[in-house]
C-alpha positions in Angstrom: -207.6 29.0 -62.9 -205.4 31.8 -62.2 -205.2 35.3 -60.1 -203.8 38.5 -61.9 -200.9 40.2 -60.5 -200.8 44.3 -61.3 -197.5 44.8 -60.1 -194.4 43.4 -59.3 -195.4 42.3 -55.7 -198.4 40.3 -54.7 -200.0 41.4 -51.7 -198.5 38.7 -49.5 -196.0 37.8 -51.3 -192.8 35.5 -51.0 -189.1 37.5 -49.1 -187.8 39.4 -52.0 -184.1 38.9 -50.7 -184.4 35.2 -50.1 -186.0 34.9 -53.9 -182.5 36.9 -55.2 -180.7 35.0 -53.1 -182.1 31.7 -54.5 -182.1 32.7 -58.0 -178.4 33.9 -57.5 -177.0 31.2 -56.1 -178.5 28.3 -59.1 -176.8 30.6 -61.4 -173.8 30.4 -59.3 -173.5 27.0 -59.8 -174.6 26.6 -62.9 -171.3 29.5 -64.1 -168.8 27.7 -61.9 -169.4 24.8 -63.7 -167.8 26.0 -66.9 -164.4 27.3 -65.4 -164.2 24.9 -62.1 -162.8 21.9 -64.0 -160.1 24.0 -65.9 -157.9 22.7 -63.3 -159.0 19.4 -62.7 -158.2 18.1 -66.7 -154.5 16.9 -65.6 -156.6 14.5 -63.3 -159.5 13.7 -65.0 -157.0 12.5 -68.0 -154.9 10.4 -65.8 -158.3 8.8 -64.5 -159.1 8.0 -68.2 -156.0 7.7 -69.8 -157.8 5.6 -72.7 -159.2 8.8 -74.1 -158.0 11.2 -76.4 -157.1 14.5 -76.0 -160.1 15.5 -78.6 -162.6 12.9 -76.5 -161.3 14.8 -72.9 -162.5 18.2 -74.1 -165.6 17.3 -74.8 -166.1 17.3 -71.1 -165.9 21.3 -71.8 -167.6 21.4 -74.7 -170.8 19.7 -74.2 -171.5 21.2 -71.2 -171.1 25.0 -72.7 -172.4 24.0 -76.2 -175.3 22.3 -74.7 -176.3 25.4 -72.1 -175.8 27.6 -75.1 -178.0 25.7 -77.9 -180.8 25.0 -75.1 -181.3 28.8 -73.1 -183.9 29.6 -75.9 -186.1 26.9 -75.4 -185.8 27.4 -72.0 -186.9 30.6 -71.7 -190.3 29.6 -73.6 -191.0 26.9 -71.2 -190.4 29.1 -68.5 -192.8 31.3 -69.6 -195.6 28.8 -70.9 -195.3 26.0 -68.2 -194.2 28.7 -65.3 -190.8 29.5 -63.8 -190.6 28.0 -60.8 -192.0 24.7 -62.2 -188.9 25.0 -64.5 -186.4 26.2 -61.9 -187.6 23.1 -59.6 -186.8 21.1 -62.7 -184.2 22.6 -63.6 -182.7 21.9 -60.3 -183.7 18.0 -60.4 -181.9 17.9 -63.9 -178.8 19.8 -63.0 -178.3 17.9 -59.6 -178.3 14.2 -61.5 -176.5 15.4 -63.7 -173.4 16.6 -61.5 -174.4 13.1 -59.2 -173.6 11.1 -62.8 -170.1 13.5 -63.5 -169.3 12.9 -60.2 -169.5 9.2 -60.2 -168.9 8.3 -63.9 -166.9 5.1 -64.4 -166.1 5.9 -67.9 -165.4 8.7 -70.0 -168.4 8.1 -72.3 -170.3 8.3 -68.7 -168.6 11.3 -68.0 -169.6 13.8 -70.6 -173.3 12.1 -71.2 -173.5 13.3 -67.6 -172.0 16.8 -68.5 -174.7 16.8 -71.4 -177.2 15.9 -68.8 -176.1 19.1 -66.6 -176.3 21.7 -69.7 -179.9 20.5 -69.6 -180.2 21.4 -66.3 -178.5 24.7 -67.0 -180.4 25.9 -69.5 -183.9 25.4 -67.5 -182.6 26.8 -64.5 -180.7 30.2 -66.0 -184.0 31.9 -67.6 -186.3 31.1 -64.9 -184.2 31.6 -61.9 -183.7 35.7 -63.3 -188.0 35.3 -64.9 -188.0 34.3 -60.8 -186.4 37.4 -59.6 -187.6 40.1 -62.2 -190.9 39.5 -60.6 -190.6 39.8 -57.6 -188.8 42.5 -57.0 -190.3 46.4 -57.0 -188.9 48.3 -59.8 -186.5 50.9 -57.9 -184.5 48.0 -56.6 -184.5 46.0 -60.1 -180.8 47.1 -60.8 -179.8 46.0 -57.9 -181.3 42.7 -57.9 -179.6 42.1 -61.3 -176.8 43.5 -60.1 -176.4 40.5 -57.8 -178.1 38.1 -60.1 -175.0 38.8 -62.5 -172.3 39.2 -60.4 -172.6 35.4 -59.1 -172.0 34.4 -62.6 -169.1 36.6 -63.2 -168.2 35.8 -59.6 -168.5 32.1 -60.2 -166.9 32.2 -63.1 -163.9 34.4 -61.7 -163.7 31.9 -58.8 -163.5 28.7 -60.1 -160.2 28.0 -61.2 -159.4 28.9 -57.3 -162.1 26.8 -55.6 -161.3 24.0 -58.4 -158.0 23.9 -57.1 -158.3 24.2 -53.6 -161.2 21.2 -54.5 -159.0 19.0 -56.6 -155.9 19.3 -54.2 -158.1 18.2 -51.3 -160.5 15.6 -52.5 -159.9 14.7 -56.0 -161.2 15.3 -59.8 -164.6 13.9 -58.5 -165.6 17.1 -56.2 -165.7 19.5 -58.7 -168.9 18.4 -59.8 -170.1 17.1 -57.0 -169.7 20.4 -54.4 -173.0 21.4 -56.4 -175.2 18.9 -54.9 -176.1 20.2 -51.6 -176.1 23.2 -52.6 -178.8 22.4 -55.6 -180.6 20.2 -52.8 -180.7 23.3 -50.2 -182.1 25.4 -52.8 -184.4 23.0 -54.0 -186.0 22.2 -50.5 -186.2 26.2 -49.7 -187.5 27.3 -53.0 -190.1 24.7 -53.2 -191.7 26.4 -50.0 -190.7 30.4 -51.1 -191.2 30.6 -54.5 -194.4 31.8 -56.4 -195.1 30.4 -59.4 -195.6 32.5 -62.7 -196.5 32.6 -66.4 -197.3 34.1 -69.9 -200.9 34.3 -69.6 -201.5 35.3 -73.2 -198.3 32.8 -74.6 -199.6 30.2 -77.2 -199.8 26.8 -76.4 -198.2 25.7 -79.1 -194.9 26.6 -80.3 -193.0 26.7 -83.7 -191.9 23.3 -83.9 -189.7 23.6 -86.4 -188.0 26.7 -85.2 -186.7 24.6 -81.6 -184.6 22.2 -83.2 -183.1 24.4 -86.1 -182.3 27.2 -83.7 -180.8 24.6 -80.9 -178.7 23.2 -83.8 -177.4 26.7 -85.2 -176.3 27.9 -82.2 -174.8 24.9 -80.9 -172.9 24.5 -84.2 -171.9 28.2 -83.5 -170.3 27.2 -80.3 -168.9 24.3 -80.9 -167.2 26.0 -84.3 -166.0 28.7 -82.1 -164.2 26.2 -79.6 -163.0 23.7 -81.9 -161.9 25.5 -85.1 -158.4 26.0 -83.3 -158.1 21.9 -83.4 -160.3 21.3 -86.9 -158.3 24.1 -88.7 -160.1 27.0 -89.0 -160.5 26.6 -92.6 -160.8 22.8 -92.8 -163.6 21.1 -94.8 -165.3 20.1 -91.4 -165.1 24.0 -90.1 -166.6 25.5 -93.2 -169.4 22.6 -93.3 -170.4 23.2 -89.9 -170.1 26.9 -90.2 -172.2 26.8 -93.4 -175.5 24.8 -91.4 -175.0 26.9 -88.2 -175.3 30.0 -90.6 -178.4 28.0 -92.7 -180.0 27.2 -89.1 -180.2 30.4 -87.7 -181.1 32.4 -90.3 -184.1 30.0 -91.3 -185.0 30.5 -87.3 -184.5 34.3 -87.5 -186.9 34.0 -90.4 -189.3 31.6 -89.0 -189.1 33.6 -85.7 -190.4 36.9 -87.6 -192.8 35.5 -89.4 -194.5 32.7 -87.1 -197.3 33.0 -85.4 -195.5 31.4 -81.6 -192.1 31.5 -82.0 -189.5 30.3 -79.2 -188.3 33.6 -78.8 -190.0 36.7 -79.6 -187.8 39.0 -82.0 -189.5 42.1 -80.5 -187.5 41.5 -77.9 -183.9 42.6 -79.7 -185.6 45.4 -81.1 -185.3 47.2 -77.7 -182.1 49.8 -78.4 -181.2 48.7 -74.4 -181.6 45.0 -75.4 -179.5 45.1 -78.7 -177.1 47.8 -77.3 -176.4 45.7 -73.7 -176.0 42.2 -76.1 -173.5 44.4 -77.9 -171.5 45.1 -75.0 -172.1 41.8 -73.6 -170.3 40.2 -76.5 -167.1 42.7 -76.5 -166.7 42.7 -72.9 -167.6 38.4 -71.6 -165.5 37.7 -74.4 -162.7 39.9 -73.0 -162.7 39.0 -69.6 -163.1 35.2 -70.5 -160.1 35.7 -72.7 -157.9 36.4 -69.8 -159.2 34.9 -67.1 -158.8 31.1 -68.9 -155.0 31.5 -69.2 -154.9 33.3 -65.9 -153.8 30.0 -64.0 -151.9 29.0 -66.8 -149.6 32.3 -66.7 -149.1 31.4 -63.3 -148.4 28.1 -63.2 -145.9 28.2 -66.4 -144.1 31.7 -66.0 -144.0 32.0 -62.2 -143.8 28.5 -61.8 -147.0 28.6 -58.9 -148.6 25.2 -58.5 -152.1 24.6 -59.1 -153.3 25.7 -56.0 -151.7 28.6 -55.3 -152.1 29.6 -58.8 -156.0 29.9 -57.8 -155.6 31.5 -54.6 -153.6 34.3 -56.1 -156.5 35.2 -58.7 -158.6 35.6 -55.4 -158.8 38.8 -54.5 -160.1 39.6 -57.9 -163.4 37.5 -57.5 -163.7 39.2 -53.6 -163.1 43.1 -55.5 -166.1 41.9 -58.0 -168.4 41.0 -55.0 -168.4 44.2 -53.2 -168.4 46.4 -56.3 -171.3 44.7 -57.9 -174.2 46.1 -55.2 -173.4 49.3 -55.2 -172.9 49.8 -59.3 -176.3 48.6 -59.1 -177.7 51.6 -57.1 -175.4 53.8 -59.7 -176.8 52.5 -62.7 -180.3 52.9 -61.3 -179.5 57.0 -60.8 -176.8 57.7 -63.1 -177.4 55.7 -66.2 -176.2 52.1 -67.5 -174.1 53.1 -69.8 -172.0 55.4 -67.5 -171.4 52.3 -65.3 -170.7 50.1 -67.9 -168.3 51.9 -69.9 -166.3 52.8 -66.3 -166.1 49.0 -65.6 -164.7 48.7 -69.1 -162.1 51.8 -68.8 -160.6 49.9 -65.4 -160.5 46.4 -67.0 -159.1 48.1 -69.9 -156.6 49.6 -67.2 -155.4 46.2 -65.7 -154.9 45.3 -69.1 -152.4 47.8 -69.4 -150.8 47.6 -66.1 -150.2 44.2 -66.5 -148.8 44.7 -70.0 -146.3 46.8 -68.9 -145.2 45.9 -64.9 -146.1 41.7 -65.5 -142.9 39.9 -66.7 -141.1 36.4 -66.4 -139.9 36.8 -62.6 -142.7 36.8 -60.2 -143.9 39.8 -58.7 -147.2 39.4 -57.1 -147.8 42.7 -54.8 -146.5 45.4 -57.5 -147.3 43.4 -61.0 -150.1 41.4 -60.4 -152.1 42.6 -57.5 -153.3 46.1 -58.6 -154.5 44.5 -62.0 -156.7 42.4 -60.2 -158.2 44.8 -58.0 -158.8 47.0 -61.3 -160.5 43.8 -63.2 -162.2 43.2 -60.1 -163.8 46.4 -60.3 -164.4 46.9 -63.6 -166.2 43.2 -63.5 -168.1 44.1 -60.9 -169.6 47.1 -62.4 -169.8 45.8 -65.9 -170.6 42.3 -66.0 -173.6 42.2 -64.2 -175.2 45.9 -65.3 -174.9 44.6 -68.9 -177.4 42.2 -67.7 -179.6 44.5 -65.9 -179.0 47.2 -69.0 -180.3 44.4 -71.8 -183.4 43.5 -69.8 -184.3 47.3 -68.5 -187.2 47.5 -71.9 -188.3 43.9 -71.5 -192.1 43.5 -70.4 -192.6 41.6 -67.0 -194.4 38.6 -69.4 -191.3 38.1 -71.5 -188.6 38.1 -68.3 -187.6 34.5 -68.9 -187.6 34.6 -72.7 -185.2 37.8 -72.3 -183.2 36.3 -70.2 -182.5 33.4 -72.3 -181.7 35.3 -75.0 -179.1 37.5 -72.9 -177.7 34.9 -71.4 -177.0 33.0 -75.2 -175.5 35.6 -76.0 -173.3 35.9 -73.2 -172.1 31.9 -73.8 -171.2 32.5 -77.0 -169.1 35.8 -76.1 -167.1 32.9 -73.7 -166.8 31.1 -76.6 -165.1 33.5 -78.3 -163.2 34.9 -75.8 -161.8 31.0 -75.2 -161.2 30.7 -78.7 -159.5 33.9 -79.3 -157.2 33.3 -76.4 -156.1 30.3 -77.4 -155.3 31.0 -81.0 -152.8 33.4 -79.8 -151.1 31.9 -76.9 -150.8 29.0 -79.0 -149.4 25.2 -77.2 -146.0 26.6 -76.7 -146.9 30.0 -74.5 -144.3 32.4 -73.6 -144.8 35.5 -72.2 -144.6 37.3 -75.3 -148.1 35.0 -76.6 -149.6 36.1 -73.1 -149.2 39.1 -73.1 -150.4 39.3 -77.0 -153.8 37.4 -75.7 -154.0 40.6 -73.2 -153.7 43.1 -75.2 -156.5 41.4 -77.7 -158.6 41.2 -74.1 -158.1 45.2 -73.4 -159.1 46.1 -77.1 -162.1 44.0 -76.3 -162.7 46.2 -73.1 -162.0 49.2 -74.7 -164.6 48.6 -77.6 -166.7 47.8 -75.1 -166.9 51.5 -73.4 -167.0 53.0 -76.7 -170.0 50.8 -77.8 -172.1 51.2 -75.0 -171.3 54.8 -74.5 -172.6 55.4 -78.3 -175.4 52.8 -78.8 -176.7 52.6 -74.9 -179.6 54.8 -74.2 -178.3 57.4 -71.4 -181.7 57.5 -69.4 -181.5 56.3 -65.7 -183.9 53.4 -65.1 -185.0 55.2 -61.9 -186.3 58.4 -64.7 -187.7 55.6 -66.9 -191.5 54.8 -67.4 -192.7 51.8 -66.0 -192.5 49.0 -68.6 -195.0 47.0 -66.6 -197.9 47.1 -68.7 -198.5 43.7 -69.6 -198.9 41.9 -66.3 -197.9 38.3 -65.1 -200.5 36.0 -64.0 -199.7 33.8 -60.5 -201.1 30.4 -60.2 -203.6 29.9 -57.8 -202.3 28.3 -54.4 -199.0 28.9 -54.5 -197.7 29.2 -51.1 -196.5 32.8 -50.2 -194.3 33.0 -47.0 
């Protein structure tokens, strides 16, 4: 049995901020965990020196393949089993699984565990926004994403720094397991603050055959997007793969349109906010990641930094991108998405260029580095996480998780892109000719991005937009509100 809600708070319901805060900081960890161990591979191989380069990546690669192929399916089982049931589980998943990486004897151990972790991921990401969506009243839903997707940006910004600050104090072995108290903190306080809600009018059932083809296609996708630089693009094994991804996706698009419960609800991309923020989304994760994964490297093999202070100088970049998130929020919600948006792109587009022009082989932190960062900072800050909050402005309060999910796939697979492009043209033997090559492809990126948005994006403020809420979520019964 269940109680109806008609809004987007109950009448005693749980602290809105402590909900955000919750939600924000499981996808924290679950971000940081895809740039955290960039620096900690030099140890991790030494540890295993058995294994192959190709067997090391996989610690990478099934971790970000495995988030990617599962968010879908996620986001249904948010939304049919409820989303704080999945977060809590989520959590449980996530936290063995960074308890296993941590203490894996073996290689083999080690990316099972990693694989165990993208689990983890993928439950937690949809629900913990589904979480925060509903909670929160609808003039202070921009700003609520606006936080929710800066701590992925943020995390992702600031891992190669803690990762190294991490690895030079304790070892490979901490990366993975720093997540643990924090997943156990939040596990212990959201058990007692968060209400629990669902779909009421989702099917019970869901297109069985649709979860494991569209799992498939867009892992394949991933994993061809991150490995085609070793396989050979063109290779028999690269065109294989690329020819199921394609056949699995399109039979899910297909089955998705056409079946009666599909895993995620193509109605959904039909939204011009939805299609035009994944869009941008692409363009602009995929330029940001494109830089920031050969950030440390620059560093480290132009300037000559160590690991450590290679991640302490990308700092204040991360700490810009924290304090301009909030208040783009409050922006978008009078001035428009799109406005935001394209000015975060035109100032990473900017740092882009300073860098390309004041950044060369002798060090120069203060004048050449320093005010790119705070410009990327900036621009990350106000465009990574109102992408976010622009693709799920149309989605109905029943669909939260399922939007989410498919937001956030496409927002791994712009990192995969921006990973793979980046390396393809910094090649094994970098110079600073290949980086700053890799940059420019990262400000073209940016710069599509503003034109994109500013041409697809609807320019309607969502504080002038009608109240989407039509279509209410149901709370279960007993759920303890605090």
């Amino acid at each position: 049995m269940s109680v109806t809600a008609t809004s987007n708070e109950s009448p005693v319901g749980p602290p809105v901020g402590l909900v955000v805060a919750l939600g924000s900081i499981a996808v924290f960890f679950i971000a940081l965990e895809l740039t955290i161990i960039s620096v900690a591979f030099p140890e991790i191989s030494d540890a295993f020196p058995e294994a192959t380069r190709a067997t090391l990546s996989w610690v990478f690669t099934a971790y970000n393949v495995g988030v990617a192929a599962l968010l879908l399916i996620g986001g249904w089982l948010a939304e049919r089993f409820g989303r704080k049931r999945l977060f809590m589980a989520g959590l449980a998943v996530f936290t063995i699984g960074s308890l296993g990486s941590g203490f894996a004897p073996t290689i083999g151990l080690l990316i099972a565990a990693r694989a165990v972790q993208a689990i983890g991921g993928a439950l937690l990401i949809p629900a913990s926004l589904a979480l925060i969506l509903h909670v929160v009243p609808d003039a202070r839903r921009d700003v609520a994403i606006g936080v929710w997707g800066a701590m992925a940006g943020l995390a992702a910004a600031v891992g190669p720094t803690l990762g190294a600050v991490l690895v030079a104090s304790a070892g490979w072995r901490s990366v993975f397991l720093v997540n643990v108290p924090l997943a156990i903190i939040t596990a212990v306080v959201g058990a007692r603050v968060l209400p629990e809600s669902l779909d009421p009018d989702i099917d019970r059932k869901v297109d069985l055959v649709a979860v494991p083809v569209g799992a498939i296609g867009v892992g394949l996708l991933v994993f061809i997007i991150v490995a085609a630089e070793t396989l050979g693009w063109f290779s028999l094994a690269t065109i294989g793969m690329a020819g199921a991804a394609i056949a699995c996706l399109a039979l899910f698009l297909v089955r998705s349109k056409r079946h009666d419960t599909p895993v995620f609800d193509l109605g959904i991309a039909t939204h011009r906010s939805f299609s035009s923020g994944s869009v941008g989304t692409l363009l602009f994760v995929a330029g940001f990641t494109g830089w920031l994964v050969f950030a440390p490297t620059f560093l480290a093999e132009t300037w000559d930094y160590s690991v450590l202070r290679s991640g302490l100088a990308i700092a204040p970049g991360p700490v810009v991108m924290a304090i301009v998130s909030g208040p783009a929020g409050k922006l978008a919600a009078a001035r428009g998405h799109r406005n935001v948006i394209a000015a975060g792109a035109v100032a990473s587009l900017l740092a882009i260029v300073w860098w390309s022009v004041m950044v060369g082989s002798e060090p120069s932190y203060v004048v050449g580095l320093l005010p790119g960062l705070v410009l990327m900072g900036a621009g990350v800050g106000a465009g990574f996480p109102m992408l976010t909050a622009a693709s799920m402005l149309d989605v109905p309060p029943h669909q939260y998780a399922m939007g989410a999910a498919g937001s956030t796939t496409v927002r791994q697979l712009a990192m995969a892109v921006g990973i793979a492009i980046a390396t393809a043209l910094v090649g094994s033997d970098s110079t600073l000719a290949t980086f700053r090559l890799s940059w420019i492809a990262c400000g073209v990126m940016f710069g599509a991005t503003a034109i994109a948005v500013m041409v697809l994006m609807p320019s309607l403020a969502s504080a002038n937009r009608p109240s989407i809420s039509t279509q209410p979520a149901t709370i279960a019964k007993g759920v303890r509100h605090v």
